[in-house]
BAPA-460749 format. One record per residue (C-alpha): residue number from 1; residue in one letter; x, y, z. Coordinates in steps of 0.25 Angstrom, whole numbers. Layout:
<kolgu k="NUM" r="a" X="X" Y="Y" Z="Z"/>
...
END
This chain:
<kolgu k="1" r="x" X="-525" Y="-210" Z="-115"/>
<kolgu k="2" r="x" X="-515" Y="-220" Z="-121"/>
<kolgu k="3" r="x" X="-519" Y="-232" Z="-129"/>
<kolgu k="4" r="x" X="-508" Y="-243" Z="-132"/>
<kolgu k="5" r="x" X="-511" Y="-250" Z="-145"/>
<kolgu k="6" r="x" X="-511" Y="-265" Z="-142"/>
<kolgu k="7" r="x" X="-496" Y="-271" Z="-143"/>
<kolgu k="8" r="x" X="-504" Y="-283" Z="-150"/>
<kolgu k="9" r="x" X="-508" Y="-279" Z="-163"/>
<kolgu k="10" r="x" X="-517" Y="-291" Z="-167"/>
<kolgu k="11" r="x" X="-532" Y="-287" Z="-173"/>
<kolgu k="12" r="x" X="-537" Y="-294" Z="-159"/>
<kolgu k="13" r="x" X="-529" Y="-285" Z="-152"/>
<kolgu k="14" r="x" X="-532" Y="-272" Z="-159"/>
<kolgu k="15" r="x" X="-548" Y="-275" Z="-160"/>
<kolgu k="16" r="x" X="-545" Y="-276" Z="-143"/>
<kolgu k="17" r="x" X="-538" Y="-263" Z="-145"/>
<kolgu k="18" r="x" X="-549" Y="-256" Z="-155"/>
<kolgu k="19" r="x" X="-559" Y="-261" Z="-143"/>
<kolgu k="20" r="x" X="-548" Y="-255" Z="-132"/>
<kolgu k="21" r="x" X="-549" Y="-240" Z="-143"/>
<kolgu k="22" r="x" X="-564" Y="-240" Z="-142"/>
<kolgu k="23" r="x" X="-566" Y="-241" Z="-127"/>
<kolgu k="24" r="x" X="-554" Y="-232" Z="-122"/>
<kolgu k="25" r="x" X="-560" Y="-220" Z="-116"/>
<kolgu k="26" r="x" X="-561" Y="-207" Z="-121"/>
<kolgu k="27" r="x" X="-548" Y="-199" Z="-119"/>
<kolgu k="28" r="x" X="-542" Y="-184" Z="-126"/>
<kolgu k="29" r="x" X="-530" Y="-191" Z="-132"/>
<kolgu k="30" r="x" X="-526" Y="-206" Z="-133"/>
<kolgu k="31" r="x" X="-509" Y="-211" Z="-134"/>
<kolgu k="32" r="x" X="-509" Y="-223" Z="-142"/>
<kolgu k="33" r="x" X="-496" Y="-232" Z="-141"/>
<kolgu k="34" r="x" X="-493" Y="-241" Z="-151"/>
<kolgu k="35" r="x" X="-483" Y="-248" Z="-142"/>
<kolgu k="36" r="x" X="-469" Y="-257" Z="-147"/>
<kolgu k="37" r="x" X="-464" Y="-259" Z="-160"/>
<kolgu k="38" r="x" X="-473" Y="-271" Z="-166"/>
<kolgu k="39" r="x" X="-476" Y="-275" Z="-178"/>
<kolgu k="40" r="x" X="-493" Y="-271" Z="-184"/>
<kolgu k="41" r="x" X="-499" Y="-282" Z="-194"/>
<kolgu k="42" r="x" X="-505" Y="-277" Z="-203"/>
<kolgu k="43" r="x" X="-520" Y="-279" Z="-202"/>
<kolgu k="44" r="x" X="-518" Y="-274" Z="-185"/>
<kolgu k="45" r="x" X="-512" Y="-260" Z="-191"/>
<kolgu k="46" r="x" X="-523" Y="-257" Z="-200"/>
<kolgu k="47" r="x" X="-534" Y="-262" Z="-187"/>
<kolgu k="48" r="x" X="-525" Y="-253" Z="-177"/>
<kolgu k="49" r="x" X="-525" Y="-241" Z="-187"/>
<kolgu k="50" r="x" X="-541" Y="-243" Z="-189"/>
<kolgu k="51" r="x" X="-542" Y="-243" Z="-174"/>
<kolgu k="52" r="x" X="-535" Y="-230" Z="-173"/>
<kolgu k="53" r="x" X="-542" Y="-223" Z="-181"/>
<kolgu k="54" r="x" X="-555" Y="-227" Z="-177"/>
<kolgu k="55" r="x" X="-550" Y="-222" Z="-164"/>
<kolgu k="56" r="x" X="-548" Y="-210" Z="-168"/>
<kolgu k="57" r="x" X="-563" Y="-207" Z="-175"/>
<kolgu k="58" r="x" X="-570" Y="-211" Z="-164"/>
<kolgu k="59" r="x" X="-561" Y="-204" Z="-154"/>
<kolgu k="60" r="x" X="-557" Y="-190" Z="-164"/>
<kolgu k="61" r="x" X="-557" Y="-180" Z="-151"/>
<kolgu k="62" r="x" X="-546" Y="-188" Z="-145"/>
<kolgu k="63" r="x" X="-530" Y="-185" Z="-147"/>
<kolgu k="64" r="x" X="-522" Y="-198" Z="-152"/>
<kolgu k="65" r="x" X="-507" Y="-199" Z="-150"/>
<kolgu k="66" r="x" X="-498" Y="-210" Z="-154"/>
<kolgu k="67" r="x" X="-486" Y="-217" Z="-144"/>
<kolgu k="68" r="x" X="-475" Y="-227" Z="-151"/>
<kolgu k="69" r="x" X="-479" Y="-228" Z="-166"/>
<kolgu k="70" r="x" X="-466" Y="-224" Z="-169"/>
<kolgu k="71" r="x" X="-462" Y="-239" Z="-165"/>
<kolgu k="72" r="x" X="-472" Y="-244" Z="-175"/>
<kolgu k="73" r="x" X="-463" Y="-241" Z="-189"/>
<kolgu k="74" r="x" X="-469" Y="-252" Z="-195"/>
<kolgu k="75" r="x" X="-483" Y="-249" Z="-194"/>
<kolgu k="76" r="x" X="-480" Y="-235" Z="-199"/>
<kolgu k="77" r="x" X="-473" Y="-241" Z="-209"/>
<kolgu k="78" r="x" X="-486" Y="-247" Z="-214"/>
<kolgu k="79" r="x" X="-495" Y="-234" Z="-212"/>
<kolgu k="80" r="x" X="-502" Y="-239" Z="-199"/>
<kolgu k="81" r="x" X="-501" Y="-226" Z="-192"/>
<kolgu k="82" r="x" X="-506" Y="-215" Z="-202"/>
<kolgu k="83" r="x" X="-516" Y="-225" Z="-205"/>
<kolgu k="84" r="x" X="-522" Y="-220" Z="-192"/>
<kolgu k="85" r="x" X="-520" Y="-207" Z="-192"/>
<kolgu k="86" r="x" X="-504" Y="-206" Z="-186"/>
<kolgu k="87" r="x" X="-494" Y="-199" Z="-193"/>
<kolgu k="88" r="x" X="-482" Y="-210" Z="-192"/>
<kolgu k="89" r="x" X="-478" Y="-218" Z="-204"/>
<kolgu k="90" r="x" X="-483" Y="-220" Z="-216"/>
<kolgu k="91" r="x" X="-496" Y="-218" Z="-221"/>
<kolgu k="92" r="x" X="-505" Y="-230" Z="-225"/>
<kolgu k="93" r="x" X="-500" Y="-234" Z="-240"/>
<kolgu k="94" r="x" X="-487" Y="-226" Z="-238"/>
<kolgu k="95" r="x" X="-480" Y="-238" Z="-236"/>
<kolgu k="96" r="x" X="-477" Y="-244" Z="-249"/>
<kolgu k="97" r="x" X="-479" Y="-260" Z="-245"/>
<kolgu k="98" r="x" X="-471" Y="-270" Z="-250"/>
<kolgu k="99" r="x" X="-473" Y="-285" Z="-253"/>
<kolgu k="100" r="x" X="-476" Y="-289" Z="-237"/>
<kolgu k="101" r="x" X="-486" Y="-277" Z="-235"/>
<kolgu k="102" r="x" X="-496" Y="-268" Z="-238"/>
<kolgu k="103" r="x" X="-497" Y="-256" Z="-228"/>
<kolgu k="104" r="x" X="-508" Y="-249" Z="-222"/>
<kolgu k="105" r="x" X="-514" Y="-243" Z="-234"/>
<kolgu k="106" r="x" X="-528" Y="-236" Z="-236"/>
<kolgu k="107" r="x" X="-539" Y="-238" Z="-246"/>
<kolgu k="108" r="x" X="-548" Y="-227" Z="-248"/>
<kolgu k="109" r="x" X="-561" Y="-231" Z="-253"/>
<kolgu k="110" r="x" X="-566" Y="-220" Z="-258"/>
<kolgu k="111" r="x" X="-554" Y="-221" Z="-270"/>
<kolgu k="112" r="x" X="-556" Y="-235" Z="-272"/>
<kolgu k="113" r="x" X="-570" Y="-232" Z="-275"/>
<kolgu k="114" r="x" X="-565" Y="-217" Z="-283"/>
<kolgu k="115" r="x" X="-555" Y="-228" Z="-291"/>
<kolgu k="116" r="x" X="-565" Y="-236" Z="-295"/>
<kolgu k="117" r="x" X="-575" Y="-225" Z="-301"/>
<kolgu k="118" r="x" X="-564" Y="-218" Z="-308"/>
<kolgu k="119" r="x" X="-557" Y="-232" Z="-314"/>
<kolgu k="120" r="x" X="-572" Y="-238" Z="-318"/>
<kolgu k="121" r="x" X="-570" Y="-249" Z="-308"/>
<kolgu k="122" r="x" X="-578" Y="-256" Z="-297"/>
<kolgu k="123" r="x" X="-574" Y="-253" Z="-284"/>
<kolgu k="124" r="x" X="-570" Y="-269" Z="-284"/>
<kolgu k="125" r="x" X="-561" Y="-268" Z="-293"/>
<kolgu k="126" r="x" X="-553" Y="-257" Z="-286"/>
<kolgu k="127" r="x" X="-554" Y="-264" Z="-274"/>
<kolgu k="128" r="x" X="-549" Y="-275" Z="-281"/>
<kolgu k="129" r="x" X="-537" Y="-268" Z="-288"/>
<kolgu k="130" r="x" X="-533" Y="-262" Z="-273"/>
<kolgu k="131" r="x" X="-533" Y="-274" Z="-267"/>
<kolgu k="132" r="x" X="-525" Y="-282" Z="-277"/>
<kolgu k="133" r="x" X="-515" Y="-270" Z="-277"/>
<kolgu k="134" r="x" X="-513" Y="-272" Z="-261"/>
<kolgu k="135" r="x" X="-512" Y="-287" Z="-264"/>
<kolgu k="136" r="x" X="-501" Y="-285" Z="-273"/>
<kolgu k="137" r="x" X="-492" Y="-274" Z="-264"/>
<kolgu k="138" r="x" X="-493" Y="-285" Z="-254"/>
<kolgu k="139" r="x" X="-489" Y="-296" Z="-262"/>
<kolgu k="140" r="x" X="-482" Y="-291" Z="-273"/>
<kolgu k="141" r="x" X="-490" Y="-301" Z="-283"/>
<kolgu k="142" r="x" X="-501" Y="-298" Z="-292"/>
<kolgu k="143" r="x" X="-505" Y="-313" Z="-293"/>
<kolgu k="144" r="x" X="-507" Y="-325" Z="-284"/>
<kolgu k="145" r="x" X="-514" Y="-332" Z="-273"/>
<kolgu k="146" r="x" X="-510" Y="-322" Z="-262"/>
<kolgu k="147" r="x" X="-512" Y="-310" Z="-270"/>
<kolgu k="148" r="x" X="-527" Y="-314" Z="-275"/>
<kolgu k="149" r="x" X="-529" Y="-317" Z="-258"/>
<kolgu k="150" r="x" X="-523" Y="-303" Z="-255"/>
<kolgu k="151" r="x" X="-532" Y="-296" Z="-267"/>
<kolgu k="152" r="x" X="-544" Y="-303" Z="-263"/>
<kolgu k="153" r="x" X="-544" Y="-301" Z="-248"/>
<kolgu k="154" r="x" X="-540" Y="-286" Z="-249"/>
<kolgu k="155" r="x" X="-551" Y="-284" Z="-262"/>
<kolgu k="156" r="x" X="-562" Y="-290" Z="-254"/>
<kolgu k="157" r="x" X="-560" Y="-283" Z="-237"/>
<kolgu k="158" r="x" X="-559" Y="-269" Z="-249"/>
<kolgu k="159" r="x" X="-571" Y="-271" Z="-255"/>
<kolgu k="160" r="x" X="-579" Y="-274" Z="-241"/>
<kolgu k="161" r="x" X="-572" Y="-259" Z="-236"/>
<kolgu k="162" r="x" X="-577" Y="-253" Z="-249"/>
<kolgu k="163" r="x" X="-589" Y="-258" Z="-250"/>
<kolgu k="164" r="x" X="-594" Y="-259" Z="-234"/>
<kolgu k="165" r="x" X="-586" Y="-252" Z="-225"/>
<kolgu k="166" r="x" X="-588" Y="-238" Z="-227"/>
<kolgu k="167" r="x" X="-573" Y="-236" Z="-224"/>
<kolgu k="168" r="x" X="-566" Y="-225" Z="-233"/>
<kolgu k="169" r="x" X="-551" Y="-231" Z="-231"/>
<kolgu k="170" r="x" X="-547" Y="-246" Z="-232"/>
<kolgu k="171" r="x" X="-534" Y="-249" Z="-224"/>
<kolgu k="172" r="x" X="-527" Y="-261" Z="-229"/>
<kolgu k="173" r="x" X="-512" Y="-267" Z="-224"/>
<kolgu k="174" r="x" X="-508" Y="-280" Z="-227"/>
<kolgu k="175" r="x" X="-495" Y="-288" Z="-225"/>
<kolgu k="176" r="x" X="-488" Y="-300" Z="-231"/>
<kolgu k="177" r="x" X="-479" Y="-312" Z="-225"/>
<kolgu k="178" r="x" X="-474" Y="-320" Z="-235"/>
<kolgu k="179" r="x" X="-468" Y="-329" Z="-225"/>
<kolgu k="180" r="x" X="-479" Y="-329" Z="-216"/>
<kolgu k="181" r="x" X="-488" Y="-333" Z="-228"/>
<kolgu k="182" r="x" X="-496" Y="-323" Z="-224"/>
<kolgu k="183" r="x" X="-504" Y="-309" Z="-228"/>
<kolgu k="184" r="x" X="-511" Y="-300" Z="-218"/>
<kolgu k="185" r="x" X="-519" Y="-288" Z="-225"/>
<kolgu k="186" r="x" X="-529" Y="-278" Z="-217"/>
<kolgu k="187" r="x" X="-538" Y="-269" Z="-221"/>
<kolgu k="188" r="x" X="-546" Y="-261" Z="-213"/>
<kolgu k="189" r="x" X="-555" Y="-251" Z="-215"/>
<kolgu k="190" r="x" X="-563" Y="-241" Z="-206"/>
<kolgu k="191" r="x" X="-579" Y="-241" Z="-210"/>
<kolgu k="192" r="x" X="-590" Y="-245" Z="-204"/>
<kolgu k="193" r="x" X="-588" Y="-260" Z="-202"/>
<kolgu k="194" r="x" X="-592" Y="-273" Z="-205"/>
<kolgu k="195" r="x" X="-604" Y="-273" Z="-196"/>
<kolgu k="196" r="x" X="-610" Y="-258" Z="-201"/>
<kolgu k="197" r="x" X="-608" Y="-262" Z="-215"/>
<kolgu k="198" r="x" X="-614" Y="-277" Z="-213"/>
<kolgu k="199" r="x" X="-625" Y="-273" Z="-206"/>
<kolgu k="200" r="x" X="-629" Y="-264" Z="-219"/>
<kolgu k="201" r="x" X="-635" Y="-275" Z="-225"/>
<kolgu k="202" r="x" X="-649" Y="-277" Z="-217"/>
<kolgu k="203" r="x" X="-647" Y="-291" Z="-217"/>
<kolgu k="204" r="x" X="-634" Y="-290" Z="-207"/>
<kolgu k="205" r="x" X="-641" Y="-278" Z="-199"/>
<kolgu k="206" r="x" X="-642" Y="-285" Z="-186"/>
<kolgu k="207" r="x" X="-628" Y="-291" Z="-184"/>
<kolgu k="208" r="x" X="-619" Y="-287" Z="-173"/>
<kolgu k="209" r="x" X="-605" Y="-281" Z="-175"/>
<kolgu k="210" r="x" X="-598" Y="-295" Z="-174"/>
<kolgu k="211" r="x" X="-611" Y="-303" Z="-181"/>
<kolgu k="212" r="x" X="-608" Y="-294" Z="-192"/>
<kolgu k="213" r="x" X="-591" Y="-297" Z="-194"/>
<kolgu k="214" r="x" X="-595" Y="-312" Z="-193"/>
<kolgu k="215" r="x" X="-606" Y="-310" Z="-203"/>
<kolgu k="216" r="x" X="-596" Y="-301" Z="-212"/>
<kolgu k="217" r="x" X="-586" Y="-313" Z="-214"/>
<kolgu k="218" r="x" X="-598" Y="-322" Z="-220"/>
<kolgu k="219" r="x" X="-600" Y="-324" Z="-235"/>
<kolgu k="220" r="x" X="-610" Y="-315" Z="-240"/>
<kolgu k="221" r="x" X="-612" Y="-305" Z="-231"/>
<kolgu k="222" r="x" X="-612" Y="-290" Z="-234"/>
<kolgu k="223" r="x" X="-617" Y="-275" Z="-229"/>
<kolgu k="224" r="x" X="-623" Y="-274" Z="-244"/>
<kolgu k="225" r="x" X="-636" Y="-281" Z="-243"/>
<kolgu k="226" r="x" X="-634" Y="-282" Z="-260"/>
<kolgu k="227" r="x" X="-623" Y="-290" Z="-260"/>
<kolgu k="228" r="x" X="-622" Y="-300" Z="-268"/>
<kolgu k="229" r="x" X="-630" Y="-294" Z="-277"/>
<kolgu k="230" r="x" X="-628" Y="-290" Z="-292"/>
<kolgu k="231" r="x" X="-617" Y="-294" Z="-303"/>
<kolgu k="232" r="x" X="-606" Y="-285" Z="-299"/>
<kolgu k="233" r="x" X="-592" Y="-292" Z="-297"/>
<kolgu k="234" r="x" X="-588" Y="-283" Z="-285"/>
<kolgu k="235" r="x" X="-603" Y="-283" Z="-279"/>
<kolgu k="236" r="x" X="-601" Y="-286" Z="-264"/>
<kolgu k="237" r="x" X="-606" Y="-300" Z="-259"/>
<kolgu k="238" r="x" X="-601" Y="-300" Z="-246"/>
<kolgu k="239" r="x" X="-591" Y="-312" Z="-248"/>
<kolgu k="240" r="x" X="-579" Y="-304" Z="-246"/>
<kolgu k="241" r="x" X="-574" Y="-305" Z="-232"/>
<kolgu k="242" r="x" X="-578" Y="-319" Z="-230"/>
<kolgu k="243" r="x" X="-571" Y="-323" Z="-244"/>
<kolgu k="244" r="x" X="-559" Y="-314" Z="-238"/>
<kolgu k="245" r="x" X="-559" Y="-322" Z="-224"/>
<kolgu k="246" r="x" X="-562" Y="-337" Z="-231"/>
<kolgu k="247" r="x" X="-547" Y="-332" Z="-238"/>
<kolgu k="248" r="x" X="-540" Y="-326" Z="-227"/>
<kolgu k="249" r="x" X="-545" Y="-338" Z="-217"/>
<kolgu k="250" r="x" X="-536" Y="-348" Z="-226"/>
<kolgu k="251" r="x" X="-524" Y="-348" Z="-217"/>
<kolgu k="252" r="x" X="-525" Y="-334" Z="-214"/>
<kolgu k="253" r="x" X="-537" Y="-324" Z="-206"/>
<kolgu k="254" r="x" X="-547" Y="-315" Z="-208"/>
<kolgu k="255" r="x" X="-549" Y="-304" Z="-198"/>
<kolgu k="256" r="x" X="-561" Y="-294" Z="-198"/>
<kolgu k="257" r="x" X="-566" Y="-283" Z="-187"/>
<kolgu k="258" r="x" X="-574" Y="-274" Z="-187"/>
<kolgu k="259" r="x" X="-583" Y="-267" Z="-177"/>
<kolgu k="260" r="x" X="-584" Y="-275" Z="-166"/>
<kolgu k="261" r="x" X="-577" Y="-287" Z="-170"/>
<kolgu k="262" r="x" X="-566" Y="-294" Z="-175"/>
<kolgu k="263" r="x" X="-566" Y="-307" Z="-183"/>
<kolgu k="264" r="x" X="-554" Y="-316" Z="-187"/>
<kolgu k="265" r="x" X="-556" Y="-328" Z="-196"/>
<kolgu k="266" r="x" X="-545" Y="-338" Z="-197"/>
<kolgu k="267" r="x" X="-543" Y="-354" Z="-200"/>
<kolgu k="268" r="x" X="-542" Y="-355" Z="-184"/>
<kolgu k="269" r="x" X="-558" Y="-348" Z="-185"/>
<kolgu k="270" r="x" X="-563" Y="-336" Z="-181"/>
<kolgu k="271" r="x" X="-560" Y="-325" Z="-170"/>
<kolgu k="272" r="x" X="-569" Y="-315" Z="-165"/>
<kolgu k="273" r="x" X="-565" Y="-302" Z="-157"/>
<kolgu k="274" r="x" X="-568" Y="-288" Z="-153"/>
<kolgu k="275" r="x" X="-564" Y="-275" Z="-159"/>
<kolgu k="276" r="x" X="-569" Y="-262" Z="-161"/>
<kolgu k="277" r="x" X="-567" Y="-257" Z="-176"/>
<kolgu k="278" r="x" X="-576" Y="-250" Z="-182"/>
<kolgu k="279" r="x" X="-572" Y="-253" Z="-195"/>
<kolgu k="280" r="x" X="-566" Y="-266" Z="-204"/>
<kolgu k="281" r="x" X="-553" Y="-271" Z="-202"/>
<kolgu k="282" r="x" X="-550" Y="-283" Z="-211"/>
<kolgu k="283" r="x" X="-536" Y="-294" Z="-208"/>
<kolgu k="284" r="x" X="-533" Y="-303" Z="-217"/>
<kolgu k="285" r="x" X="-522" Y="-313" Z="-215"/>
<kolgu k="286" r="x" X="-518" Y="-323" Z="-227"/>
<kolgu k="287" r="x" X="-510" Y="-336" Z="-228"/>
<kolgu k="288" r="x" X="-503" Y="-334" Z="-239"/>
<kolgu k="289" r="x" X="-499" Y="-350" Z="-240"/>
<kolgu k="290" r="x" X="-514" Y="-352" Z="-241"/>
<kolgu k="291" r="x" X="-518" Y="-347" Z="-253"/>
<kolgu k="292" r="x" X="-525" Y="-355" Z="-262"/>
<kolgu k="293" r="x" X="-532" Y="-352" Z="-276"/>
<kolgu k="294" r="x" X="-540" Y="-341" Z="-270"/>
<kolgu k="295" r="x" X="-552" Y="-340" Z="-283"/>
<kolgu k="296" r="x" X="-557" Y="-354" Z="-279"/>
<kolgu k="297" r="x" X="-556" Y="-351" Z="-264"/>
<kolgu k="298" r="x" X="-565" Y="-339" Z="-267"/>
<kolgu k="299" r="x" X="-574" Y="-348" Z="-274"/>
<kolgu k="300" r="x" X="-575" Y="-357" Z="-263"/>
<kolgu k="301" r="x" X="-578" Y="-347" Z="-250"/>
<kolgu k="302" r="x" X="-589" Y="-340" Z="-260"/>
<kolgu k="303" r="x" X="-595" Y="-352" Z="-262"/>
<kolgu k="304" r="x" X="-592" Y="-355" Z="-246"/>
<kolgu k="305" r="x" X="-597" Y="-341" Z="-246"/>
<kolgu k="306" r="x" X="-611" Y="-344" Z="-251"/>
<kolgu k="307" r="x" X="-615" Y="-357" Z="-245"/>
<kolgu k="308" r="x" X="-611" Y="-349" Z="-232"/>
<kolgu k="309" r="x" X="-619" Y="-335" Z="-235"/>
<kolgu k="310" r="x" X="-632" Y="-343" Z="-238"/>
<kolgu k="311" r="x" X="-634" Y="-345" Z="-222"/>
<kolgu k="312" r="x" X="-633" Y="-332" Z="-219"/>
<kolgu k="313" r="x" X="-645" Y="-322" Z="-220"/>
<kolgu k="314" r="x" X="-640" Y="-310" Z="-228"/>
<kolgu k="315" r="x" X="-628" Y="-314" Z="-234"/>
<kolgu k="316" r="x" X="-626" Y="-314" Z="-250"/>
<kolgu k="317" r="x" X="-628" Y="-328" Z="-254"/>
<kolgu k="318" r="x" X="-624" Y="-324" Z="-268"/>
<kolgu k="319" r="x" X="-610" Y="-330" Z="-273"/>
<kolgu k="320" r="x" X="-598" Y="-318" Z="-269"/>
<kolgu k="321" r="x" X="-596" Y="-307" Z="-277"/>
<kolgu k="322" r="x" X="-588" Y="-309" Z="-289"/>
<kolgu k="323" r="x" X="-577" Y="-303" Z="-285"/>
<kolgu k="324" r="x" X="-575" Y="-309" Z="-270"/>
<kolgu k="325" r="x" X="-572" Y="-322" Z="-278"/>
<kolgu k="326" r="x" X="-561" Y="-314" Z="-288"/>
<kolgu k="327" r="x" X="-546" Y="-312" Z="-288"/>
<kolgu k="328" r="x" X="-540" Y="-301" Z="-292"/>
<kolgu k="329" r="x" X="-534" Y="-310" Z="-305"/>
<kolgu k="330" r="x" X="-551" Y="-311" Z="-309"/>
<kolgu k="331" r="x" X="-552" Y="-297" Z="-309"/>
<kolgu k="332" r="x" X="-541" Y="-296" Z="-319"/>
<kolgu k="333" r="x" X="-545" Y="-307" Z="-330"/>
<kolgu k="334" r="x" X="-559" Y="-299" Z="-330"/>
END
């Protein structure tokens, strides 16, 4: 049977495409055509690539055959089809970026967690030291506004894969244009999603799929029914992707799916759509001539943050954690 992977490769487009995977019918081998040279955003690789391999899982019996990648080089210059499983190009982290991108490259949480027993860290802190790292390959800074953004954002979408999703991979690919005043980074991963680990806590347990994306962008709102709780700088409180989104919604957007749904959050509002991924897959798109002094912008959607989580029943109406309201510079003066 062949499958022609759409010629659009917008996230609204591909969660249309993830709905088109899941209802093809059953067949002995499946030809997938990737079509005409084009160019693949970042964020829509990583998406595409998850796709793929969930195909694959839920369909193992079935044969899988590729048409036209060779036309792609860029994308296989980036890692995007041995992330899926296709011997052609790189391999995800083979390519060694440069000031404008970070290709595909994979996290495995299992080391991060290993690191941080064998190095007599928190997990946090790993996570933090990761993310600052990617930060700096794509900027080629150590300090600045855009580099405390780009640490931050990645430090906190980690952190919720780490400590929710179940996932034993996190995929991350990012790209920056300097003219553009722009920074696109993904990260995906392929655990249980938002509405499985949401609906852990008892007080979420009887949200829909797209009930619980909306609820997952609000302040204070975990799967963890402790959080909140205790004196611990990395303890979760459920503030991270809403802190993430209030940064990214400054000129940029925030896109999350998962499940079901697809949510995008920009200065224009917000858009709804239908997918069908059954993990998390995260978009972030920075304006870059919209950085501001990003502490004092923390301190005020956490205070946003808790005005807003006190009408809404279950959420933690404690203050965020200690470390969704650092930078990467406050980790270092400790």
């Amino acid at each position: 049977m062949r499958v022609d992977v759409p010629y659009d490769l917008s996230p609204v487009s591909l969660a249309g495409f993830a709905c088109m995977l899941r209802d093809l019918p059953d067949a002995a081998e499946y030809e997938f055509h990737f079509g005409g040279e084009r160019w693949f955003p970042p964020f829509s690789m990583l998406l595409l690539s998850a796709l793929l391999r969930q195909f694959r899982g839920n369909r193992p019996e079935a044969r899988r055959r590729a048409r036209d990648h060779e036309n792609h080089s860029y994308a296989a210059h980036f890692g995007f089809f041995r992330s899926f499983g296709l011997q052609h190009g790189n391999a995800p982290g083979e390519a060694p970026g440069s000031s404008r991108y970070v290709p595909i490259s994979e996290l495995d949480v299992a080391e991060i967690r290993q690191e941080a027993f064998d190095s007599f860290q928190e997990v946090g802190d790993v996570i933090e030291g990761k993310a600052a790292e990617l930060a700096g390959l794509l900027t080629r800074h150590q300090q600045g506004e855009l580099q405390d953004t780009l640490t931050y954002s990645i430090r906190e979408i980690m952190r919720n894969v780490v400590e929710h999703s179940g996932s034993e991979k996190i995929y991350i690919c990012a790209q920056y244009w300097p003219q553009r005043h722009e920074v696109e980074v993904g990260i995906v991963d392929d655990g249980i999603g938002i509405h499985r680990a949401l609906t852990g806590n008892p007080a979420f347990d009887g949200l829909t799929e797209p009930e619980a994306l909306q609820m997952a962008l609000m302040p204070g709102i975990s799967g963890n029914p402790h959080a909140g709780r205790g004196n611990d700088q990395w303890n979760n409180s459920g503030y991270g992707l809403y802190m993430t989104s209030r940064i990214c919604r400054n000129g940029g957007s925030f896109l999350l799916c998962s499940g079901g749904t697809g949510i995008e959050l920009s200065q224009e509002g917000k858009h709804t759509f239908d997918s069908d991924f059954q993990g998390t897959a995260i978009r972030l798109v920075i304006d870059t001539a919209n950085l501001s002094a990003l502490r004092e912008r923390l301190q005020q959607f956490a205070a946003q943050g808790r005005v807003a989580a006190a009408q809404i029943a279950g959420a933690n109406v404690n203050v965020a954690s200690t470390a969704s309201q650092m930078l990467t510079r406050d980790f270092r003066q400790e």
